[in-house]
N, C-alpha and C positions, 0 to 999 in steps of 0.2 A: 556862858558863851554858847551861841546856838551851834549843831550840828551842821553844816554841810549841805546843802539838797542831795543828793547822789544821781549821777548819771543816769536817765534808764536808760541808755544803750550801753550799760555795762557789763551784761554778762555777755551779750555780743557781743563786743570788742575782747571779751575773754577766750571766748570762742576762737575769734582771729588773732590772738597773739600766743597762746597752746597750740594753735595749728604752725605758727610762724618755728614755736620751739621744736616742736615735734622735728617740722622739715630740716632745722637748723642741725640738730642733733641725729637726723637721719644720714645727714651726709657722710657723716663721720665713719658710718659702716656700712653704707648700702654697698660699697667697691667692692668688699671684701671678699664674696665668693665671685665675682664677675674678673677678678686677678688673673687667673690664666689664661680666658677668652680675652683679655685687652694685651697679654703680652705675646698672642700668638698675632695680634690683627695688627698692631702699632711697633711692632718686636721691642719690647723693653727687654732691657738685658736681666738678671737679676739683681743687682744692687741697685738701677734704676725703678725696678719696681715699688719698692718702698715707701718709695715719693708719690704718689698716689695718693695715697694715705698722710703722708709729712707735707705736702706744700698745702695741705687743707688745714692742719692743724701746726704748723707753723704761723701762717697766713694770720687765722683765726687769734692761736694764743697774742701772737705779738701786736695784733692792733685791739683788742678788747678795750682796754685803758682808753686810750684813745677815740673810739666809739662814744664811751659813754662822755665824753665830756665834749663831745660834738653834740650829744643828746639835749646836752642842758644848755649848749651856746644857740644849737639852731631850734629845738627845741624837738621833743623822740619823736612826734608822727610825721618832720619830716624824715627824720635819718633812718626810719624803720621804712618807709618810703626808697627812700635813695637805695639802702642796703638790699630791697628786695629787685630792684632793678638791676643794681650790679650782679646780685647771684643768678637773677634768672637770665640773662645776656648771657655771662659767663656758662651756663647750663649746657646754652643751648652750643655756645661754641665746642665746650666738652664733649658733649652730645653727635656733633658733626665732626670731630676733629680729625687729619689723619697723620699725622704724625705722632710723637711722642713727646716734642716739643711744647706742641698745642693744648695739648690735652695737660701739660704738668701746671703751663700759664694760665689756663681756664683756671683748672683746679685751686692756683694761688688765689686766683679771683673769686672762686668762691668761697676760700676762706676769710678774703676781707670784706664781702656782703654780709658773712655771717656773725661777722665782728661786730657792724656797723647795727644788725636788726637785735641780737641779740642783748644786749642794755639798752638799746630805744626799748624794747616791749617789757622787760622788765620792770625797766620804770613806772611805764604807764600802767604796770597791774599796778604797783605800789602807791601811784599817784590816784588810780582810781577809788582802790578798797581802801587805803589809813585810813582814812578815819572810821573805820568800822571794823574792827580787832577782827570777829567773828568772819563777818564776810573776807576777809583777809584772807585766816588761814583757811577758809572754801575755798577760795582763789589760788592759793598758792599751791592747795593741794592738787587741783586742775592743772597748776602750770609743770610741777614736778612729775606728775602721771605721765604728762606728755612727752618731759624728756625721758622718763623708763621709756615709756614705748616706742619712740623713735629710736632709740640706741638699741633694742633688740628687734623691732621691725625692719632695721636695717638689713640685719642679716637673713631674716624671712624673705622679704621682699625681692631681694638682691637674688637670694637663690631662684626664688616664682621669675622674676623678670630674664634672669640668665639665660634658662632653663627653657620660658614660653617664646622669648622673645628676643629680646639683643641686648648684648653689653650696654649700645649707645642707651638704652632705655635707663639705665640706671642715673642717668645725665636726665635726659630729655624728661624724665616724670617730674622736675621742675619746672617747667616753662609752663603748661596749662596752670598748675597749682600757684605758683607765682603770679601769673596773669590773674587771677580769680581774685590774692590777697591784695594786689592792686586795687582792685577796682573797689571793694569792700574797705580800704584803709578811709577815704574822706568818710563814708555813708558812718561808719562804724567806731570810727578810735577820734578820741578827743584829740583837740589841736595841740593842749599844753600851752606853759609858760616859757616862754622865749630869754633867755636869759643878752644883756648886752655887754660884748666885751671884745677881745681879740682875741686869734687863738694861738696858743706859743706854739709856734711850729718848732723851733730848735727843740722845745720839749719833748713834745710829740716823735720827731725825728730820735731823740737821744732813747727812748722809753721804748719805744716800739722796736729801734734797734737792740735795746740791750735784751727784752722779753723775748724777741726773735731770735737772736744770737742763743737766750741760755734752753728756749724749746729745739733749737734746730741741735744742740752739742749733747741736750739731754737722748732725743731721740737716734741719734748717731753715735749711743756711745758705746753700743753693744759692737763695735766696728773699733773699738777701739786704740788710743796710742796717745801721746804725750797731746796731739792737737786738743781734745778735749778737755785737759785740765788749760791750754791756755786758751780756748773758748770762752772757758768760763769766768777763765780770770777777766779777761776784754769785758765781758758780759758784766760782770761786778763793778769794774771799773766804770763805765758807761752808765750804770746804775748811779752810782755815787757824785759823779756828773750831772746826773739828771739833779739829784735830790738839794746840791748846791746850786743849782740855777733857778731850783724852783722858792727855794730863800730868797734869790734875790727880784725875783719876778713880782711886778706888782698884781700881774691876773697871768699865776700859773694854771698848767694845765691840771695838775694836780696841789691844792691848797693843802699843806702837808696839818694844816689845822683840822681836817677830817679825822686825822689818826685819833684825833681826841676825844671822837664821840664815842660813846660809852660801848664796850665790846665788840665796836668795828674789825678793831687788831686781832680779836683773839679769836673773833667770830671768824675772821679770812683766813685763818691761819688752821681754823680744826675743821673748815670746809674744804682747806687744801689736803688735808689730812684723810679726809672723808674719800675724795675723787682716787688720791693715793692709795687707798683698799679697796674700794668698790670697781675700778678700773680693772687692775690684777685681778679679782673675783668671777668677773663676770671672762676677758680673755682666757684667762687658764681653764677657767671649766668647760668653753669652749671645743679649747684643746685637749682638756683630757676626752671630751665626750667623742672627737672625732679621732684622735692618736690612738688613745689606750683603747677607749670600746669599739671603733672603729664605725661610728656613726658617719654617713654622708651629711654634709656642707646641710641639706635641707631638713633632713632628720635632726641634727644638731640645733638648728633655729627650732623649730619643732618643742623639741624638747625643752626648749629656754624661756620657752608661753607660758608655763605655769606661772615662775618666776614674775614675768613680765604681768600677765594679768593680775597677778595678788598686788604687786607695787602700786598698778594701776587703780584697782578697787579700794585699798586701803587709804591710798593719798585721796581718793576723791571722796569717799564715803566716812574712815574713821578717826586720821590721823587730828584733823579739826578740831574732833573732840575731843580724843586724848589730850592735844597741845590747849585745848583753852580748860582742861580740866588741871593738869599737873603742872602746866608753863613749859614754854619750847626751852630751858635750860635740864628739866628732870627728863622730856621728853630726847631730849638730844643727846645725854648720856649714856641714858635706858639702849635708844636705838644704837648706837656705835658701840656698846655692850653687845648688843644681841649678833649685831654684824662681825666683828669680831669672834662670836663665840660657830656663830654659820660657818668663816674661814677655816677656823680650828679643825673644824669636820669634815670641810673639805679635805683636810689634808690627812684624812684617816682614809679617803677610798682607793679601794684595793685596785690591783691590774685585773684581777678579772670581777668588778664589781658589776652592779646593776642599776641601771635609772629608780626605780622603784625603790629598793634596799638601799643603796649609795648617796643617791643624785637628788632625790626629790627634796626631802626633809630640809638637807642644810638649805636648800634653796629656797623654800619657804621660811624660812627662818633668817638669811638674807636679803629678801622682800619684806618682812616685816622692820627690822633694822635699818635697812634702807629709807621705808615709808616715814618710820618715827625721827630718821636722822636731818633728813632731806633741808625740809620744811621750816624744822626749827633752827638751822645751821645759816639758812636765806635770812630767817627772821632776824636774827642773832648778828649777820654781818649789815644787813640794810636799813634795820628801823628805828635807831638814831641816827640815822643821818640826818641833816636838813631839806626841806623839802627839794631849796633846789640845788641841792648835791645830788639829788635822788640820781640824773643818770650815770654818775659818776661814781657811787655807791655800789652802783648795779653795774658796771663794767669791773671795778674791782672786786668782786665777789665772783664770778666768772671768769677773771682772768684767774684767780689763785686756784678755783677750780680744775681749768681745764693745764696749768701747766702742773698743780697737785697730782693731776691725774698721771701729763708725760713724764716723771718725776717718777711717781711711785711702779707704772707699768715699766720705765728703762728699770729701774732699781732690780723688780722682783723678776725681770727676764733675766739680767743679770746672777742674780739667786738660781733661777732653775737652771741655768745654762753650767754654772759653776758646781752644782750637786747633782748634770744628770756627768758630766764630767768626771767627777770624781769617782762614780758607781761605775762606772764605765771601766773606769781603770783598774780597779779592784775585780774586775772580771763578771759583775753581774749581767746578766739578761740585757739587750738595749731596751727592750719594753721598760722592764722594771725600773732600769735604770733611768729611762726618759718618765715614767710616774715620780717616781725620788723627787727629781728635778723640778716638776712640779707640785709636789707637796711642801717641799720647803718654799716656793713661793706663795701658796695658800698660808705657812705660816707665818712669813714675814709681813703679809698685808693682813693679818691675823692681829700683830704688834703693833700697826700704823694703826687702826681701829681701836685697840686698847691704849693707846697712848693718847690719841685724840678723844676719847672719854675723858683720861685721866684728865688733861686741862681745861676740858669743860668743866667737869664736877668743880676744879679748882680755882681757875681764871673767871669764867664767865659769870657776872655780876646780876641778882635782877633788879629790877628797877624796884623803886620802895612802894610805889603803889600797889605792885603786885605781892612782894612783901607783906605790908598791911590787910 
């Protein structure tokens, strides 16, 4: 059987769907030091603050599913289309806003643009590079690089923009960027296969409600009381709802016959694993570098570039070859070993430690771990799929991520909030006591890492040609 011709606007349309992740995963942080300038200009109270942060990744987590299998009815360049127009409208309304109202419903909006772009573009790496292993994991290492450095450029950027210019700027640098990815989407990104069918909205409605319900109870639960355990229950329930309609659907939203392809389940399951350590990793060090050492909000971003640059250079320069030398199942172990053992160290640095002595090492050793884990964990949940599952493949692997993530970050705040607590009460230092707090969360996301190797080594299957 012959190969394929390959696209040649395929590293360009890589180009534009790494910039599409990057922006996607920018969102997620750029608010974060721009938080006290939007609560003195809009007066958020402090419990309403939060939501800033929560109706993006609410938004986001609860239609991912959903996204992708509009990918594969309408086909991804248009709904990576449609998604960049909702978020950049919504941007610009953020952008302008002046209430506090406004700015929460943008905010929702651009969590469901990010929904809507983020398993269109995926797919299309997937659909572009399969049939070329190699150029694959090039690609994928490109696309991974871009989520690192959008997720710590966020909080660089956010501080330069605060600081030079205005909160609204944290909004508004999507609308040029947006408009550019527009106009680049037809010249650039392949049209795809059009899949024909209907879409189950009752599905859709049940799924996106229940994913919404358990991200909105997980990230509220640090507030907690009895509502959250019956959030979750509603949430489950809903769930099990879904999975009986979708037996009996002749073109469900979700064909629960994908579970079947070969390490899809275990593949989404040790990448929700993944987002559930690497999330707490990267927040807490945050915090200890601005709590305990008493770094400023820019100095802290600053400081988080090492990290980010090595993610970056490794996924695009080494990780490729590692994974096509040992296979993304040794490579995926190896890395969530090494991240895991980065956490551990974290949670040895002192109250009066140093970047240099303390900070640098586990974090290059986190970047490494990260690089090896990334990559192979994408691979591992999307590449038996069927071709045209692919956008549906690539929304699930994205949703388990990003609520892996709200999951593990409420978890280990949790953890710190209850050991800086209890040092507290025993009469320690508050300093010391608020490092505690966070050491034990460095090592509970220390155990999500080791536990998620543990079922790769043992769940994850390779294929027999690779074998052979």
């Amino acid at each position: 059987m012959t190969t394929p011709t390959p696209d040649p606007r395929r590293w360009w349309a890589l180009f534009l769907l790494c910039a599409a992740q990057f922006l996607v995963i920018l969102d997620t942080s750029i608010v974060g030091i721009a938080l006290p300038a939007l609560q003195r200009a809009l007066g958020f109270d402090a419990a309403g603050l939060q939501w800033i942060f929560n109706a993006y990744v609410v938004a986001f987590g609860g239609l991912l599913l959903l996204g992708g299998r509009l990918a594969d009815l309408f086909g991804p360049r248009r709904l990576f289309g449609t998604g960049f127009v909702v978020l950049t409208v919504s941007s610009l309304v953020a952008g302008l806003a002046t209430s506090a109202t406004t700015l929460l419903i943008a905010r929702a909006l651009q969590g469901g643009g990010a929904a809507l772009i983020a398993p269109a573009a995926l797919s299309m790496v997937m659909g572009l590079f399969a049939a070329r292993p190699p150029e694959l994991r090039t690609a994928l290492g490109f696309w991974g690089a871009s989520a690192a450095a959008g997720g710590t450029a966020g909080v660089f950027l956010g501080g330069v923009i605060t600081e030079w210019l205005s909160w609204r700027w944290t909004f508004l640098i999507n609308v040029p960027v947006g408009v550019l990815v527009l106009l680049a989407t037809t010249a650039w990104l392949p049209r795809g296969r059009r899949q024909f069918g209907t879409v189950d909205l009752a599905g859709g409605l049940l799924v996106t409600s229940a994913l919404a319900l358990a991200v909105y109870a997980i990230v509220t639960a640090n507030e907690a009381d009895s509502s959250t355990i019956l959030l979750l229950a509603i949430s489950a329930t809903l769930f099990v709802a879904f999975a009986l309609l979708q037996r009996m659907r002749q073109s469900p939203l979700v064909p629960l016959a994908i579970f079947r392809a070969q390490n899809l389940t275990i593949g989404n399951i040790v990448m929700a694993l993944l987002g559930a350590a690497w999330i707490p990793m990267w927040f807490f060090l945050n915090m200890y570098l601005q709590e305990v050492l008493g770094y400023g909000a820019f100095d802290s971003g600053l400081a988080l570039l090492p990290m980010t640059l090595t993610i970056m250079l490794l996924m695009m320069f080494a990780t490729e070859r590692v994974v096509g030398r040992i296979g993304p199942k040794s490579a995926l172990v190896i890395g969530l070993g090494i991240l895991g053992l980065a956490l551990l160290l974290f949670a040895r640095m002192p109250v009066g430690g140093s970047f240099v002595g303390d900070v640098l090492l586990p974090s290059l050793l986190g970047a490494i771990g990260m690089s090896l884990a990334y990559i192979p964990a994408m691979i591992t949940s999307t590449a038996s799929a069927r071709p045209e599952d692919g956008g549906l493949a690539s929304g699930l692997v994205n949703t388990t991520y990003q609520v892996g993530s709200a999951i593990g970050l409420a978890a280990m705040v949790a953890v710190a909030g209850a050991n800086t607590s209890a040092r507290l009460a025993s009469g320690i230092e508050p300093i010391a006591a608020l490092n505690a707090g966070f050491s034990g969360a460095f090592i509970g996301a220390g155990v999500i890492a080791f536990v998620a190797a543990l079922l790769a080594a043992l769940a994850v299957r390779v294929p027999r040609k690779r074998r052979a």
